[in-house]
Each structure stands twice: as C-alpha cells, then as structure tokens.
Predicted model as a PDB file, atoms N, CA, C, CB and O in Angstrom, pLDDT in the B-factor column:
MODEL        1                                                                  
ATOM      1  N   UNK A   1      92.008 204.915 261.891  1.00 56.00           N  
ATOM      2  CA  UNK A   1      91.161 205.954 261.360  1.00 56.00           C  
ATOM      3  C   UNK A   1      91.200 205.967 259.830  1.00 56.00           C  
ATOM      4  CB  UNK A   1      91.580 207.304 261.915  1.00 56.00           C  
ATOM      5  O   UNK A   1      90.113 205.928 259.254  1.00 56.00           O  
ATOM      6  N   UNK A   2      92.133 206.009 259.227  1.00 80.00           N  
ATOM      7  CA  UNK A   2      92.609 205.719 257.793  1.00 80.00           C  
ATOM      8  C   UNK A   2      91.677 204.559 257.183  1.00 80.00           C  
ATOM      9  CB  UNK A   2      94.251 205.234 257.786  1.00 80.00           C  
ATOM     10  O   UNK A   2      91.059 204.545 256.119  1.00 80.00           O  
ATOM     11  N   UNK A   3      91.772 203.596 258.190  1.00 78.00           N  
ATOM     12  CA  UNK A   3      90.958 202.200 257.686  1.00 78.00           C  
ATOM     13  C   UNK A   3      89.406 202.819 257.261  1.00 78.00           C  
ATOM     14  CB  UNK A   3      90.807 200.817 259.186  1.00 78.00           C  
ATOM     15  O   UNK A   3      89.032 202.867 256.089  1.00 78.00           O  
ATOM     16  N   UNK A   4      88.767 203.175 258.151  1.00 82.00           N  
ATOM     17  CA  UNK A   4      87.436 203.500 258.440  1.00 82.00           C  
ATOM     18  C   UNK A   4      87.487 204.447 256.590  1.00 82.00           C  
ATOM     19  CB  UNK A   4      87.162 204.598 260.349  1.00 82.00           C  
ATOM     20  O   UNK A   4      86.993 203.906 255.600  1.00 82.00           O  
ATOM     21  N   UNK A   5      88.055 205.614 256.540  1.00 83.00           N  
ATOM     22  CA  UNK A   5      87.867 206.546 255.771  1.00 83.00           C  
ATOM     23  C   UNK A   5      88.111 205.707 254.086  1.00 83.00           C  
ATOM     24  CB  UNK A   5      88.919 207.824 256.286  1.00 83.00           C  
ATOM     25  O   UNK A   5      87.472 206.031 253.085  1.00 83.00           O  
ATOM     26  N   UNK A   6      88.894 204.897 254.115  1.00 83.00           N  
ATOM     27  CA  UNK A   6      89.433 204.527 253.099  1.00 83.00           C  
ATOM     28  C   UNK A   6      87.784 203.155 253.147  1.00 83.00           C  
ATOM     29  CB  UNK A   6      91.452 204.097 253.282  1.00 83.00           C  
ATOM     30  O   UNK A   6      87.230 202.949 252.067  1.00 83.00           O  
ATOM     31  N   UNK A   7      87.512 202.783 253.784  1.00 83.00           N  
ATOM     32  CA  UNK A   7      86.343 201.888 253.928  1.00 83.00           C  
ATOM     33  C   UNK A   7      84.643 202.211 253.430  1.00 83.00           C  
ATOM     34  CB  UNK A   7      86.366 201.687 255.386  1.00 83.00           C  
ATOM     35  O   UNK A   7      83.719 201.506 253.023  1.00 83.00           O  
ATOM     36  N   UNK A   8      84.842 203.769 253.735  1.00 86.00           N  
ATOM     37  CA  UNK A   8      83.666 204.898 253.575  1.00 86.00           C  
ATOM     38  C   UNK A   8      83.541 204.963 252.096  1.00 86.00           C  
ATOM     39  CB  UNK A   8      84.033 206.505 254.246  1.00 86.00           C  
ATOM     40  O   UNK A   8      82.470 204.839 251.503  1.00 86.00           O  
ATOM     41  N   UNK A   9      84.679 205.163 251.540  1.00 85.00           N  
ATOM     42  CA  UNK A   9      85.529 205.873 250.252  1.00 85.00           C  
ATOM     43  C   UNK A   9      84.867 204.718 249.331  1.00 85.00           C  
ATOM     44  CB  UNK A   9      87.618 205.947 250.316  1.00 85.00           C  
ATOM     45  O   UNK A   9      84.257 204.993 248.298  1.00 85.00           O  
ATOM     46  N   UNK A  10      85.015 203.627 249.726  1.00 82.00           N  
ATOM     47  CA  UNK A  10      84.922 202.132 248.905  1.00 82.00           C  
ATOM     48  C   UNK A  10      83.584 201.599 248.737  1.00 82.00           C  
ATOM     49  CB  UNK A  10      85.702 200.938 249.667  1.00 82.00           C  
ATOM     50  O   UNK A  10      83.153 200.889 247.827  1.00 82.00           O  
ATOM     51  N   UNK A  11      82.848 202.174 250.023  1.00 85.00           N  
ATOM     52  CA  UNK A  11      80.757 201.640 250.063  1.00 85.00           C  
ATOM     53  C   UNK A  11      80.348 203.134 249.200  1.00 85.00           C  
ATOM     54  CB  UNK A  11      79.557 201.589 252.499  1.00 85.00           C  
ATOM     55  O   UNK A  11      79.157 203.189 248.894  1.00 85.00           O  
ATOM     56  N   UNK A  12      81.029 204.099 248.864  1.00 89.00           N  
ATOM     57  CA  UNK A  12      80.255 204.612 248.265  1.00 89.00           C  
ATOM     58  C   UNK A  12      80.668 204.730 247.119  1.00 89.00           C  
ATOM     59  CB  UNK A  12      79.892 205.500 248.721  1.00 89.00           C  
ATOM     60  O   UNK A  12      79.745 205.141 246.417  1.00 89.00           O  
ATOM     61  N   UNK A  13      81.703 204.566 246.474  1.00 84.00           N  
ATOM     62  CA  UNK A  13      82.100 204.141 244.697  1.00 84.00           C  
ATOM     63  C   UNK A  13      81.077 202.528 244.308  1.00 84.00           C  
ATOM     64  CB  UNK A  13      84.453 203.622 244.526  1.00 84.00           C  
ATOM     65  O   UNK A  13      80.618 202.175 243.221  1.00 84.00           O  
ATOM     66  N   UNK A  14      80.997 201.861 245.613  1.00 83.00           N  
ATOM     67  CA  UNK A  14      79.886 200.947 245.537  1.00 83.00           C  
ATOM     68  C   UNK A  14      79.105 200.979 244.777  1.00 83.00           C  
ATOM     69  CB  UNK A  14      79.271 200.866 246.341  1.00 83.00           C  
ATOM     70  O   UNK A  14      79.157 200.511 243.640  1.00 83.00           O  
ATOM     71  N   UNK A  15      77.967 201.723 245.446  1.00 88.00           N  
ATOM     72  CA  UNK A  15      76.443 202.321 245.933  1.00 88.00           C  
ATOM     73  C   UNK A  15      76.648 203.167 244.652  1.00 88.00           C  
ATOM     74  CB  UNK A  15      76.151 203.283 247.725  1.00 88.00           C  
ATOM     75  O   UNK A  15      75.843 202.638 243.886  1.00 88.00           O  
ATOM     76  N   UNK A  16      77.331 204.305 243.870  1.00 89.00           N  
ATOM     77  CA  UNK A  16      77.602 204.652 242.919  1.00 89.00           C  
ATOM     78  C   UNK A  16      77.544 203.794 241.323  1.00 89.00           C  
ATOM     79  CB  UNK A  16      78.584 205.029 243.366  1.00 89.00           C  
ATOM     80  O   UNK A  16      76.798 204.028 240.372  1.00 89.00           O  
ATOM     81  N   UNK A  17      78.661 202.704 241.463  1.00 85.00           N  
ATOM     82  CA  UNK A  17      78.673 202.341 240.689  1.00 85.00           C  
ATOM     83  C   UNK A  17      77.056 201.251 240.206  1.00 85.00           C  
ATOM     84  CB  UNK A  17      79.944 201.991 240.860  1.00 85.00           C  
ATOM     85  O   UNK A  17      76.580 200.927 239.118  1.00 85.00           O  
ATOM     86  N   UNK A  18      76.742 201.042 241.319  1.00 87.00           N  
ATOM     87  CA  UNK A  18      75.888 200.113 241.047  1.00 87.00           C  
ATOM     88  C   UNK A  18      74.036 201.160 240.929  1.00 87.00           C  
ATOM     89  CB  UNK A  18      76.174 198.784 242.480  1.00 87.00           C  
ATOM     90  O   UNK A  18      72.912 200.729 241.189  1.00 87.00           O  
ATOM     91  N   UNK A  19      74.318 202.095 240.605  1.00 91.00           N  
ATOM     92  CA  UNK A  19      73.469 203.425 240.078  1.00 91.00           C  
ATOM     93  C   UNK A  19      73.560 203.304 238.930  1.00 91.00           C  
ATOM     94  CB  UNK A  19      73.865 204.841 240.409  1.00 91.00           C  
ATOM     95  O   UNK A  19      72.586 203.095 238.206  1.00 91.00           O  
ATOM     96  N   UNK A  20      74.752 203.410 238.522  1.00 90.00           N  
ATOM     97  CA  UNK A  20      75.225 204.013 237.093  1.00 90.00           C  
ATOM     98  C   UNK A  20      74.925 202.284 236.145  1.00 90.00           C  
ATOM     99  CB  UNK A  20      77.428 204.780 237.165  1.00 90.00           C  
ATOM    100  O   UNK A  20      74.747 202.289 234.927  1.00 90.00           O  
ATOM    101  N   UNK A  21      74.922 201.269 236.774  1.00 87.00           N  
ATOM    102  CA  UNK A  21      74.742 199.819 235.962  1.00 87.00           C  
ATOM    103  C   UNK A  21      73.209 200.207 235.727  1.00 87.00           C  
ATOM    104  CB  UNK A  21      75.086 198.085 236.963  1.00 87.00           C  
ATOM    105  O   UNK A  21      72.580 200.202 234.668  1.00 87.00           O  
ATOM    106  N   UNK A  22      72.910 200.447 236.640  1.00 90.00           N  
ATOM    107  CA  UNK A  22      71.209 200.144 236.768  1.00 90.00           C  
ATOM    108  C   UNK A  22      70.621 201.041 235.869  1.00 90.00           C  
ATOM    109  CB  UNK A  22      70.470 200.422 238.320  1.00 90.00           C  
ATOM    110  O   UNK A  22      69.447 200.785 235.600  1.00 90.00           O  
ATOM    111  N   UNK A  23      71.344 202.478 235.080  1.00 93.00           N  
ATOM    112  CA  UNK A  23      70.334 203.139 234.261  1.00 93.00           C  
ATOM    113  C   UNK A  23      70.862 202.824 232.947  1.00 93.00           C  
ATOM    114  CB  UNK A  23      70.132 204.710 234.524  1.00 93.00           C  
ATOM    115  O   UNK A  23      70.204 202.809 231.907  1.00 93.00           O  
ATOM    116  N   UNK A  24      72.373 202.518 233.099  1.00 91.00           N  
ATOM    117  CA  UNK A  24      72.899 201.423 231.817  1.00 91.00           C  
ATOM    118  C   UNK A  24      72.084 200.534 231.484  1.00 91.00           C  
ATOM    119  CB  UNK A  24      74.089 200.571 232.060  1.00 91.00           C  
ATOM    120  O   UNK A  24      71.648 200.553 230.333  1.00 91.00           O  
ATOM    121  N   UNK A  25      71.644 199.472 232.451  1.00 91.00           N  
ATOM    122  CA  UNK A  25      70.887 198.498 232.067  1.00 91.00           C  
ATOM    123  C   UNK A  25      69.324 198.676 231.573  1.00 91.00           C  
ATOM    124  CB  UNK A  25      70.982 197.716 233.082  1.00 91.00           C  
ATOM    125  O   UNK A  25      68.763 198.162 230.605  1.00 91.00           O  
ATOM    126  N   UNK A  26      68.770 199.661 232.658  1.00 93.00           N  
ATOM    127  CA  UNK A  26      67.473 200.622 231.573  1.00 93.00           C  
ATOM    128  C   UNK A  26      67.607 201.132 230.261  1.00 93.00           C  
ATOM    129  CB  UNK A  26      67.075 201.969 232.127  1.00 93.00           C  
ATOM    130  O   UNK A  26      66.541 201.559 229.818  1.00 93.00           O  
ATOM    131  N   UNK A  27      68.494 201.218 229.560  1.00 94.00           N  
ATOM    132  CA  UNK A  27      69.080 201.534 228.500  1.00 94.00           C  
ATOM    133  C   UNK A  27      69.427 200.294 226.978  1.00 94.00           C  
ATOM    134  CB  UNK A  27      70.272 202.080 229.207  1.00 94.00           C  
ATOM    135  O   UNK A  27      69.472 200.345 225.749  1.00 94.00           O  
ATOM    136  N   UNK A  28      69.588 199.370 227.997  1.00 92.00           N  
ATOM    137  CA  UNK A  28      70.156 198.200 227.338  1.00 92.00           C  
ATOM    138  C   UNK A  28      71.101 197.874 227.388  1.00 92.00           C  
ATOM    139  CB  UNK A  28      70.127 198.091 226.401  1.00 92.00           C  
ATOM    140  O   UNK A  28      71.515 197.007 226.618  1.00 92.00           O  
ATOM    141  N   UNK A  29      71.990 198.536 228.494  1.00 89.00           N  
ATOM    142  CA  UNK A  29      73.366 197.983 227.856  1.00 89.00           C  
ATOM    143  C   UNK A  29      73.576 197.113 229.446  1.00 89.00           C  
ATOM    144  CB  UNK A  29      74.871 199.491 227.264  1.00 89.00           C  
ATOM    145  O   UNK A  29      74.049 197.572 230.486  1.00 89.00           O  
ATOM    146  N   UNK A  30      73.111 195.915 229.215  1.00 85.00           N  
ATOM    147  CA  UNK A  30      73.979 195.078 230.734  1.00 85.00           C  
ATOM    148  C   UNK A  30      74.996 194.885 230.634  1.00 85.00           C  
ATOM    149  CB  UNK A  30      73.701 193.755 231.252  1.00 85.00           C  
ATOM    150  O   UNK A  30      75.505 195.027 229.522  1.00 85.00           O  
ATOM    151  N   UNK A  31      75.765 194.481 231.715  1.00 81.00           N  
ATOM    152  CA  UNK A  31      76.924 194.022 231.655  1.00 81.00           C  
ATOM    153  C   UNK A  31      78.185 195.136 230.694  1.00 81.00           C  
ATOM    154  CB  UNK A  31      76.604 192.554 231.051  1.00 81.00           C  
ATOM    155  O   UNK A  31      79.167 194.704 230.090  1.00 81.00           O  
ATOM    156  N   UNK A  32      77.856 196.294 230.783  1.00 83.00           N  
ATOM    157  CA  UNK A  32      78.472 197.148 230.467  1.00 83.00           C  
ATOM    158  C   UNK A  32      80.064 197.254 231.051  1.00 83.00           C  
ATOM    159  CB  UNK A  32      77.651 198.077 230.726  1.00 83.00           C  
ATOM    160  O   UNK A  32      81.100 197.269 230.386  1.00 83.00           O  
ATOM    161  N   UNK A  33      79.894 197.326 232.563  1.00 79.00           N  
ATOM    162  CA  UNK A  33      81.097 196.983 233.309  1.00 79.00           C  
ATOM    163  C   UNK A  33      80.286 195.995 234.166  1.00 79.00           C  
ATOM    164  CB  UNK A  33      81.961 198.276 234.124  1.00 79.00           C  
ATOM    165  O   UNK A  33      79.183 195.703 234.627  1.00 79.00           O  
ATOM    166  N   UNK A  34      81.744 195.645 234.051  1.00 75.00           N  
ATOM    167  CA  UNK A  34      82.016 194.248 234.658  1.00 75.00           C  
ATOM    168  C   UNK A  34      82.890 194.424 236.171  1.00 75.00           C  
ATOM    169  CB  UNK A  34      82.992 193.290 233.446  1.00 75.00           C  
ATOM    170  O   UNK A  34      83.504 195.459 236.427  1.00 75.00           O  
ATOM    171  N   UNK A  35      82.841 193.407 236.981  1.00 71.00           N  
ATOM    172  CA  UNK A  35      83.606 193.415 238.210  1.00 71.00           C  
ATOM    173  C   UNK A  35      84.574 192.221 238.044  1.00 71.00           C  
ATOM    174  CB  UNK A  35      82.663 193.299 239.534  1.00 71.00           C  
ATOM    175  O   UNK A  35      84.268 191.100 237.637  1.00 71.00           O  
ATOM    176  N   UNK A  36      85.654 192.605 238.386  1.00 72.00           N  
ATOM    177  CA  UNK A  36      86.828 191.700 238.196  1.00 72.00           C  
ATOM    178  C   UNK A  36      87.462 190.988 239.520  1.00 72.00           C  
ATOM    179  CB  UNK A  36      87.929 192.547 237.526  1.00 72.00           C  
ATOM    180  O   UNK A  36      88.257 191.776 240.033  1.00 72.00           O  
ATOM    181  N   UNK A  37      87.392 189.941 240.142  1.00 65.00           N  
ATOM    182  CA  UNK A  37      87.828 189.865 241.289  1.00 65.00           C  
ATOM    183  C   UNK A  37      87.875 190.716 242.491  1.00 65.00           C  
ATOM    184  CB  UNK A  37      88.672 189.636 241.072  1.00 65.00           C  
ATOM    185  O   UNK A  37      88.797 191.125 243.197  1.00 65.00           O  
ATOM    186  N   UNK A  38      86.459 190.870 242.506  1.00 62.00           N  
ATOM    187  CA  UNK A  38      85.531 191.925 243.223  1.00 62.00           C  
ATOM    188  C   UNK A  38      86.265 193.546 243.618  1.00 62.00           C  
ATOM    189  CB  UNK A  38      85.041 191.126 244.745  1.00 62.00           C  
ATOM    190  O   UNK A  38      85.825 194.495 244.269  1.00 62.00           O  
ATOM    191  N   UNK A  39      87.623 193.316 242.858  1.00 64.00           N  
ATOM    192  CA  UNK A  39      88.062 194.895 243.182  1.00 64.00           C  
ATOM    193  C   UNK A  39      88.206 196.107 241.674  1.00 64.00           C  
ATOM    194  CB  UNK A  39      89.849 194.724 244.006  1.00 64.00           C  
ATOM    195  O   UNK A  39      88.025 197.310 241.484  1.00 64.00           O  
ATOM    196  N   UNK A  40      88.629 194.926 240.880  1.00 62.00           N  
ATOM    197  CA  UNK A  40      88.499 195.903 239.540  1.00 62.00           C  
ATOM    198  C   UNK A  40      87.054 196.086 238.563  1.00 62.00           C  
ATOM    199  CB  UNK A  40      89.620 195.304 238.497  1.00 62.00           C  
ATOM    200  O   UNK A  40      86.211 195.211 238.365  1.00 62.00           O  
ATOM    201  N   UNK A  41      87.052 197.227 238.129  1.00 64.00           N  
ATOM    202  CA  UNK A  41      85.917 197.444 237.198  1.00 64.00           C  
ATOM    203  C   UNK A  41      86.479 197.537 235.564  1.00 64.00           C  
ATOM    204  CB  UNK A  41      85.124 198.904 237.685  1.00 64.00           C  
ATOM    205  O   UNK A  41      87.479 198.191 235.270  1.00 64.00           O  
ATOM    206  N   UNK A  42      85.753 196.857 234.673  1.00 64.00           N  
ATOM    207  CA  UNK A  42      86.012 197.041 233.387  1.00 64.00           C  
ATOM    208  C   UNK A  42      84.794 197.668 232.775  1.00 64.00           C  
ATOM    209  CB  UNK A  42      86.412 195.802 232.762  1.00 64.00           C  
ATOM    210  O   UNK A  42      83.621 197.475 233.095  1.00 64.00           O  
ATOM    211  N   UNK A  43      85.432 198.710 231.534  1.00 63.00           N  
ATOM    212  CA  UNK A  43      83.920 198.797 230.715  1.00 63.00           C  
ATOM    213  C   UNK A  43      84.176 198.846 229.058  1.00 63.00           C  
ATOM    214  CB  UNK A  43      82.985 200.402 231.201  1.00 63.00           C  
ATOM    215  O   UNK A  43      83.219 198.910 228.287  1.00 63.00           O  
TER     216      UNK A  43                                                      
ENDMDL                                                                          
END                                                                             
C-alpha cells in the first residue's frame, strides 16, 4: 500500500514539475531545471 501512495506522490511532482518547465520555457528560460539521473531536479 505504501508502494502505490509513495508512487501517486511521484506522477504527480511529475505532471507538476513538468507545468512549471513549460511556463518557464514560455518565458524563456529552458532548461531552467534540469533532471539528473531521472530522480534529481536542479535549478
């Protein structure tokens, strides 16, 4: 059950983060953050 919740937790910091690139990048700023070995984020 833990798995599932902690799994939920992770598609939606996703789906989030990849919001927040997309009006960054309307903005100009690409590549603002970066993905690091698909688990860390840099900015």
């Amino acid at each position: 059950m833990d798995y599932m919740i902690l799994k939920e937790a992770a598609e939606k910091w996703g789906v989030t983060l990849n919001r927040i690139r997309e009006e960054l990048a309307g903005i100009g700023l690409t590549d603002f953050i970066k993905i690091k070995h698909q688990q860390e984020y840099t900015i």
